[in-house]
Backbone as CSV, one residue per row, in Angstrom:
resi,resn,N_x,N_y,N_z,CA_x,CA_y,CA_z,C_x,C_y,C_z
1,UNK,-62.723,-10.891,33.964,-61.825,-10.125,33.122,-60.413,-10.669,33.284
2,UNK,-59.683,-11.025,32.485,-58.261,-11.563,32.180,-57.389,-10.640,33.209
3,UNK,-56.253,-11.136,33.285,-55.325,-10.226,33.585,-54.773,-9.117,32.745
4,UNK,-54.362,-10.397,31.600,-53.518,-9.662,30.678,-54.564,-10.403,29.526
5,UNK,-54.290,-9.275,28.420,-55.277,-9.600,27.448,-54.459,-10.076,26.061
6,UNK,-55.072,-10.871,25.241,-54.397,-12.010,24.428,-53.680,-11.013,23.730
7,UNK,-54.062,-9.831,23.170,-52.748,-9.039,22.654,-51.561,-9.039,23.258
8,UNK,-51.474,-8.849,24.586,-50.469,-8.411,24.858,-49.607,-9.577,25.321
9,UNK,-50.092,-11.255,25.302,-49.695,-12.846,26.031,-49.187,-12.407,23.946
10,UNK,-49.623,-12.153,23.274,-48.669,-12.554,21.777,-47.851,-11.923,21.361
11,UNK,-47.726,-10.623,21.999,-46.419,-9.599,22.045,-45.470,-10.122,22.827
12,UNK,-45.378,-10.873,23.753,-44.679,-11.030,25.090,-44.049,-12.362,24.990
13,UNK,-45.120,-13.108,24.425,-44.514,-14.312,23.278,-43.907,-14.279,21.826
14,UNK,-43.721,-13.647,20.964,-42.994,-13.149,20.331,-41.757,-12.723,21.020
15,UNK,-41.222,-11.485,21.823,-40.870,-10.977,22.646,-39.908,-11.949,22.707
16,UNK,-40.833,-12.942,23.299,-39.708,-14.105,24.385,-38.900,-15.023,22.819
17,UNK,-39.711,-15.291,21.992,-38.783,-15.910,21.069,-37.893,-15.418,20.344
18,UNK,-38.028,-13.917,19.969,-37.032,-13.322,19.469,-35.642,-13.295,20.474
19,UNK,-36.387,-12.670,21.247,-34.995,-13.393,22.230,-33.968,-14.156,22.415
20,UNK,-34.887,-16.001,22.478,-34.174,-16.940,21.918,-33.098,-16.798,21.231
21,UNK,-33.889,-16.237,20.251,-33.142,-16.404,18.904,-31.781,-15.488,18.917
22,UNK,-32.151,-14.200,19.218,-30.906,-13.612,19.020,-29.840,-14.148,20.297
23,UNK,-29.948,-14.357,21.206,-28.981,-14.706,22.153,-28.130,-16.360,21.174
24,UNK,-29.117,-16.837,20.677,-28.643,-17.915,20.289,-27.877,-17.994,18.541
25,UNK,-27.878,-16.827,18.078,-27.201,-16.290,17.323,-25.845,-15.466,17.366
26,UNK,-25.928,-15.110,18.600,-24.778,-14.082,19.445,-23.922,-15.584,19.501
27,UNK,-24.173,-16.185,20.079,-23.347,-17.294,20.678,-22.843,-18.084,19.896
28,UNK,-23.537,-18.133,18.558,-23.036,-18.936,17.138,-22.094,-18.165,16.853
29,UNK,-22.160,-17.026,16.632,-21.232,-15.522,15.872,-19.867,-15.244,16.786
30,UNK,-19.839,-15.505,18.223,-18.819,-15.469,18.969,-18.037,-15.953,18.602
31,UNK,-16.263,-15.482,18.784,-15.234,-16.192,18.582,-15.002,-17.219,19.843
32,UNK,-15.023,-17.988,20.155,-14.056,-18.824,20.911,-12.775,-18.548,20.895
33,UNK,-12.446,-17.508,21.954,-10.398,-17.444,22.345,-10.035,-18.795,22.249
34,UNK,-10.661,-19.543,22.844,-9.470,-20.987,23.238,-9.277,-21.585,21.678
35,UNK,-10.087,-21.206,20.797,-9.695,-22.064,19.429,-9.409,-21.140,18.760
36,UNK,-8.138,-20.029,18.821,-7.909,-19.279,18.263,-6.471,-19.448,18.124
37,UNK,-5.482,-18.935,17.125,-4.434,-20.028,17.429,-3.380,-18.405,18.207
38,UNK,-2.509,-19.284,19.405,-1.551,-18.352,19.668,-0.199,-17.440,18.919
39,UNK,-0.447,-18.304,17.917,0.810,-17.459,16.496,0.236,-18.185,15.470
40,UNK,0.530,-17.267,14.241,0.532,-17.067,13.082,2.017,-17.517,12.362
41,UNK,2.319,-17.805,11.634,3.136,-17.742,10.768,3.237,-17.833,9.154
42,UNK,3.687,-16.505,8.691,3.405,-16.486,7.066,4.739,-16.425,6.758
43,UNK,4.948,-16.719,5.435,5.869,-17.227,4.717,6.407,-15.350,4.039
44,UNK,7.190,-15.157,3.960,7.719,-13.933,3.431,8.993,-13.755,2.624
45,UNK,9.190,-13.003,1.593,11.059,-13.467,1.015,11.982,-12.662,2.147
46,UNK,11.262,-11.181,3.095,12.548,-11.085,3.110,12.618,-11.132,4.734
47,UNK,12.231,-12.281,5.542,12.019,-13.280,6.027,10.638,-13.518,7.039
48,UNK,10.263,-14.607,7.575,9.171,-14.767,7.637,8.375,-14.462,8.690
49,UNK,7.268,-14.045,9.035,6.594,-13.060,9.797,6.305,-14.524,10.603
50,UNK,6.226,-14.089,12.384,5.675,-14.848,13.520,5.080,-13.613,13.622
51,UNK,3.364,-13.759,13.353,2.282,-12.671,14.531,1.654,-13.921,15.497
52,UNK,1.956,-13.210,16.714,1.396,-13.162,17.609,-0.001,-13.026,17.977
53,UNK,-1.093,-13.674,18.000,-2.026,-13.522,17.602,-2.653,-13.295,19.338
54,UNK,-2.011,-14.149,20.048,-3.100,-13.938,21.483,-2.237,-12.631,21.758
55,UNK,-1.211,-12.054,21.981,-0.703,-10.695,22.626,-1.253,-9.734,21.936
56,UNK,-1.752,-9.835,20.881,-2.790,-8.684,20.160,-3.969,-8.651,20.016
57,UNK,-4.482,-9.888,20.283,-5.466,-10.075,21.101,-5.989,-9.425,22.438
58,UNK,-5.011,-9.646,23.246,-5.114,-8.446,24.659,-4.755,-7.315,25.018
59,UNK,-4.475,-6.464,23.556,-4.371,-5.502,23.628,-5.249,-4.349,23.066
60,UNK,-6.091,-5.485,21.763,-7.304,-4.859,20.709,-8.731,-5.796,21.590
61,UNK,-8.562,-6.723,22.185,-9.875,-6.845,22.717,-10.493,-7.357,22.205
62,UNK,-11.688,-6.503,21.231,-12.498,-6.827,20.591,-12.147,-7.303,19.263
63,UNK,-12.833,-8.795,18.770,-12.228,-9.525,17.186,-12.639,-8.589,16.357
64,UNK,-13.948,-7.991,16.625,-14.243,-7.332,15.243,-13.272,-5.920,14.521
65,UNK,-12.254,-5.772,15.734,-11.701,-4.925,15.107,-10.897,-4.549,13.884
66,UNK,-10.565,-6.271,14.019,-9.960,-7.005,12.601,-10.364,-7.606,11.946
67,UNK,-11.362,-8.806,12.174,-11.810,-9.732,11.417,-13.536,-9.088,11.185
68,UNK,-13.852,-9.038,10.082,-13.165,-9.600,9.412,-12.973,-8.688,8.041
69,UNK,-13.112,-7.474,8.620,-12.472,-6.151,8.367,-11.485,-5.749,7.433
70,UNK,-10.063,-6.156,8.701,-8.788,-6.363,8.188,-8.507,-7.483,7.544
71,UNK,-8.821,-8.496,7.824,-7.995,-9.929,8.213,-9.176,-11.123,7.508
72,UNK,-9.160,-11.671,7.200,-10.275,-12.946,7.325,-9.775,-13.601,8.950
73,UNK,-10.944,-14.094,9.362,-10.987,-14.759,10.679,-11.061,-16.327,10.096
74,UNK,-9.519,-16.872,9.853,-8.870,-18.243,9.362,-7.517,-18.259,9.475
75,UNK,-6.905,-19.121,10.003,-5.223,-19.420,10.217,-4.975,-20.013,8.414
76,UNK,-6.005,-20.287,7.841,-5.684,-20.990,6.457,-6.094,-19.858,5.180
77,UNK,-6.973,-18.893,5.852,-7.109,-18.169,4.655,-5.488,-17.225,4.106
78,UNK,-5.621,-16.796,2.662,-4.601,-16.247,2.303,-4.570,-14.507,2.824
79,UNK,-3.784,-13.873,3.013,-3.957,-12.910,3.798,-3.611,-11.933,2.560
80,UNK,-3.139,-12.124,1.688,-3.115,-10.913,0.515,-2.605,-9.628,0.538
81,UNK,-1.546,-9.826,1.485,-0.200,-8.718,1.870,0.639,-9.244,1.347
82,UNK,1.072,-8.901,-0.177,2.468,-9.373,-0.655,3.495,-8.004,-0.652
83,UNK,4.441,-8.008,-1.458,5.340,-7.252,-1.403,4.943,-6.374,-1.807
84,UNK,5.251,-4.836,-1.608,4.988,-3.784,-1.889,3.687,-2.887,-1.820
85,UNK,3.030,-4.307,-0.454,2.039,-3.353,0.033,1.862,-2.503,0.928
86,UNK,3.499,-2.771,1.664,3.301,-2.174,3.118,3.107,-0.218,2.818
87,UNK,3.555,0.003,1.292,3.209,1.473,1.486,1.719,1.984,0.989
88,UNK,1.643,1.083,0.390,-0.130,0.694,0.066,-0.769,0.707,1.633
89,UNK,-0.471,0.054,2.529,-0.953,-0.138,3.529,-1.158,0.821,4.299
90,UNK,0.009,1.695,4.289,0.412,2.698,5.134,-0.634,4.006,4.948
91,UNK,-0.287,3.708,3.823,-0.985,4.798,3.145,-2.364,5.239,3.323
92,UNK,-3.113,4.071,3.391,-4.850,3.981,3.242,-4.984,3.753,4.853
93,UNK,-3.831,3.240,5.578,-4.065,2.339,6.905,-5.326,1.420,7.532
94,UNK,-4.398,0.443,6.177,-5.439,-0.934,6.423,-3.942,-2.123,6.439
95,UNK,-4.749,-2.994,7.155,-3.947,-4.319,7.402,-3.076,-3.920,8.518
96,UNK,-2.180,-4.375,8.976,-1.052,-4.154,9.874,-0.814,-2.765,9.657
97,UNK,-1.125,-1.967,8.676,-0.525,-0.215,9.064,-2.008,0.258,9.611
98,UNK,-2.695,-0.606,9.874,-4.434,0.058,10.651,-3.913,0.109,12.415
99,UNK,-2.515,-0.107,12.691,-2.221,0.297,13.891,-0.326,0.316,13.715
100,UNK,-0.054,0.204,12.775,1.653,-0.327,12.756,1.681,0.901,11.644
101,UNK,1.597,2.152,11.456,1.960,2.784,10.768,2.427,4.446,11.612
102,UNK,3.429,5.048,11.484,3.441,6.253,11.906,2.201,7.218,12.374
103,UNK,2.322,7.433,14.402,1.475,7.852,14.563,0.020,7.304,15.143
104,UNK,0.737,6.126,14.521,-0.691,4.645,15.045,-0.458,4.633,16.254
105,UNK,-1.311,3.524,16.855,-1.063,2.834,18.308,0.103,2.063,18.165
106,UNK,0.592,1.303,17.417,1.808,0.459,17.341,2.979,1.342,16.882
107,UNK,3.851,0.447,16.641,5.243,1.083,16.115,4.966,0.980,14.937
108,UNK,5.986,1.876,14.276,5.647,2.417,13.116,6.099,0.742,11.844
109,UNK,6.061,0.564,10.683,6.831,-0.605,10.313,8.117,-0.082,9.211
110,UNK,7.999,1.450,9.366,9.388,2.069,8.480,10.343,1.591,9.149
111,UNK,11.730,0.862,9.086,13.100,1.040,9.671,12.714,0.067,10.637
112,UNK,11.352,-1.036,11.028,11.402,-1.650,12.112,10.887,-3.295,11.449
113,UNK,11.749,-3.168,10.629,11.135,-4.621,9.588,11.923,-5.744,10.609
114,UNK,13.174,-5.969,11.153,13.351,-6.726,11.817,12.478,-7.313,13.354
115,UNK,11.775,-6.265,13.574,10.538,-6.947,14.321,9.472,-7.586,13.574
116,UNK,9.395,-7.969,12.983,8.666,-8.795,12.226,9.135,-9.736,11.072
117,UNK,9.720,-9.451,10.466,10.504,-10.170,9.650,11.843,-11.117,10.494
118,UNK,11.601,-12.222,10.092,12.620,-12.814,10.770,13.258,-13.822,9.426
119,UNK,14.688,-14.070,8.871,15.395,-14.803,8.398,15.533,-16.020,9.281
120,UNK,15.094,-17.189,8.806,15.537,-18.869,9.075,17.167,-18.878,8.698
Protein backbone atom coordinates (compact mmCIF):
# COMPACT_ATOMS: atom_id res chain seq x y z
CA UNK A 1 0.00 0.00 0.00
CA UNK A 2 1.49 3.51 -1.06
CA UNK A 3 2.08 6.03 1.32
CA UNK A 4 0.41 8.66 -0.21
CA UNK A 5 -2.01 7.93 -2.89
CA UNK A 6 -1.73 9.40 -6.56
CA UNK A 7 -4.60 11.80 -5.73
CA UNK A 8 -3.18 13.39 -3.30
CA UNK A 9 1.10 13.31 -5.13
CA UNK A 10 -1.36 15.56 -7.98
CA UNK A 11 -2.86 17.93 -5.53
CA UNK A 12 0.49 18.55 -3.88
CA UNK A 13 1.97 18.89 -7.31
CA UNK A 14 -0.26 21.32 -8.54
CA UNK A 15 0.02 22.89 -5.07
CA UNK A 16 3.74 23.16 -5.58
CA UNK A 17 3.40 24.81 -9.08
CA UNK A 18 0.95 27.22 -8.35
CA UNK A 19 3.17 28.34 -5.99
CA UNK A 20 5.91 28.84 -8.36
CA UNK A 21 4.00 30.76 -10.12
CA UNK A 22 2.53 33.14 -7.89
CA UNK A 23 5.72 33.94 -5.92
CA UNK A 24 7.16 34.47 -9.32
CA UNK A 25 4.55 36.88 -10.28
CA UNK A 26 4.76 38.79 -6.89
CA UNK A 27 8.32 39.46 -7.78
CA UNK A 28 7.56 40.61 -11.45
CA UNK A 29 4.69 43.06 -9.93
CA UNK A 30 7.12 44.45 -7.18
CA UNK A 31 8.39 47.90 -7.36
CA UNK A 32 12.09 48.06 -7.10
CA UNK A 33 12.85 51.27 -4.55
CA UNK A 34 16.33 51.52 -6.00
CA UNK A 35 14.84 52.30 -9.59
CA UNK A 36 12.50 54.63 -8.40
CA UNK A 37 13.50 58.10 -8.95
CA UNK A 38 14.31 60.37 -5.73
CA UNK A 39 12.38 63.63 -7.17
CA UNK A 40 9.99 64.40 -9.53
CA UNK A 41 9.83 67.48 -11.29
CA UNK A 42 6.76 68.95 -13.22
CA UNK A 43 6.59 71.90 -15.07
CA UNK A 44 3.81 74.38 -13.64
CA UNK A 45 2.91 78.31 -14.62
CA UNK A 46 2.73 79.36 -11.29
CA UNK A 47 5.99 77.78 -10.58
CA UNK A 48 7.32 74.44 -10.77
CA UNK A 49 6.61 71.54 -8.47
CA UNK A 50 9.93 69.40 -6.96
CA UNK A 51 7.97 66.10 -5.35
CA UNK A 52 9.92 64.31 -3.49
CA UNK A 53 9.28 61.02 -4.27
CA UNK A 54 11.61 58.83 -1.79
CA UNK A 55 10.45 61.11 1.52
CA UNK A 56 6.91 60.06 0.62
CA UNK A 57 7.81 57.09 0.01
CA UNK A 58 8.77 56.56 3.78
CA UNK A 59 6.11 57.88 5.01
CA UNK A 60 3.12 56.01 2.75
CA UNK A 61 5.14 52.77 2.58
CA UNK A 62 3.17 50.90 0.58
CA UNK A 63 3.29 51.86 -3.67
CA UNK A 64 -0.07 50.75 -4.05
CA UNK A 65 -1.31 53.45 -2.21
CA UNK A 66 -0.74 55.62 -5.14
CA UNK A 67 0.15 53.92 -8.07
CA UNK A 68 -1.50 53.23 -9.71
CA UNK A 69 -4.56 54.56 -8.18
CA UNK A 70 -3.53 58.09 -7.86
CA UNK A 71 -0.58 58.46 -10.00
CA UNK A 72 0.59 56.24 -12.96
CA UNK A 73 3.76 54.39 -11.71
CA UNK A 74 6.20 56.42 -14.59
CA UNK A 75 8.57 59.52 -14.11
CA UNK A 76 7.42 60.01 -18.02
CA UNK A 77 3.83 59.48 -17.80
CA UNK A 78 1.64 62.75 -17.94
CA UNK A 79 0.15 63.28 -14.58
CA UNK A 80 -3.09 65.24 -15.64
CA UNK A 81 -3.19 67.85 -12.75
CA UNK A 82 -3.47 71.05 -14.64
CA UNK A 83 -4.77 74.23 -13.39
CA UNK A 84 -7.79 74.40 -11.59
CA UNK A 85 -7.76 71.08 -10.34
CA UNK A 86 -6.51 71.50 -7.07
CA UNK A 87 -10.27 72.27 -5.98
CA UNK A 88 -11.40 69.43 -8.08
CA UNK A 89 -8.94 67.55 -6.14
CA UNK A 90 -9.79 68.68 -2.90
CA UNK A 91 -12.94 68.15 -3.28
CA UNK A 92 -13.28 64.36 -4.34
CA UNK A 93 -9.66 63.87 -2.51
CA UNK A 94 -7.82 62.36 -5.19
CA UNK A 95 -4.26 63.14 -6.37
CA UNK A 96 -2.16 65.19 -3.95
CA UNK A 97 -5.50 66.34 -1.95
CA UNK A 98 -5.81 62.19 -1.21
CA UNK A 99 -3.49 63.37 1.73
CA UNK A 100 -2.66 67.32 1.10
CA UNK A 101 -6.12 68.52 1.64
CA UNK A 102 -7.70 69.96 4.95
CA UNK A 103 -7.87 67.48 7.66
CA UNK A 104 -5.71 64.95 5.63
CA UNK A 105 -2.51 63.45 6.86
CA UNK A 106 -0.51 66.21 5.08
CA UNK A 107 -0.79 69.90 5.11
CA UNK A 108 -3.47 71.30 3.77
CA UNK A 109 -2.51 72.93 -0.08
CA UNK A 110 -4.96 76.17 0.65
CA UNK A 111 -2.48 79.25 1.49
CA UNK A 112 0.56 76.64 1.33
CA UNK A 113 1.26 76.81 -2.51
CA UNK A 114 4.77 78.04 -1.82
CA UNK A 115 5.67 74.62 -0.53
CA UNK A 116 5.34 73.25 -3.59
CA UNK A 117 5.36 75.61 -6.11
CA UNK A 118 8.60 77.01 -6.62
CA UNK A 119 9.45 80.14 -9.23
CA UNK A 120 12.98 79.65 -11.29
Amino acid sequence: MPLLSSGYMRHLLIAMVLSCFLVGSLATFAQDPAKAPAKLTFTAKPGNVTFNHAEHAKRGGDCKFCHDKLWPQSNTAPLNYKAGMHKTAEASKTSCATCHVAGGKAFATAGNCAKCHVKS
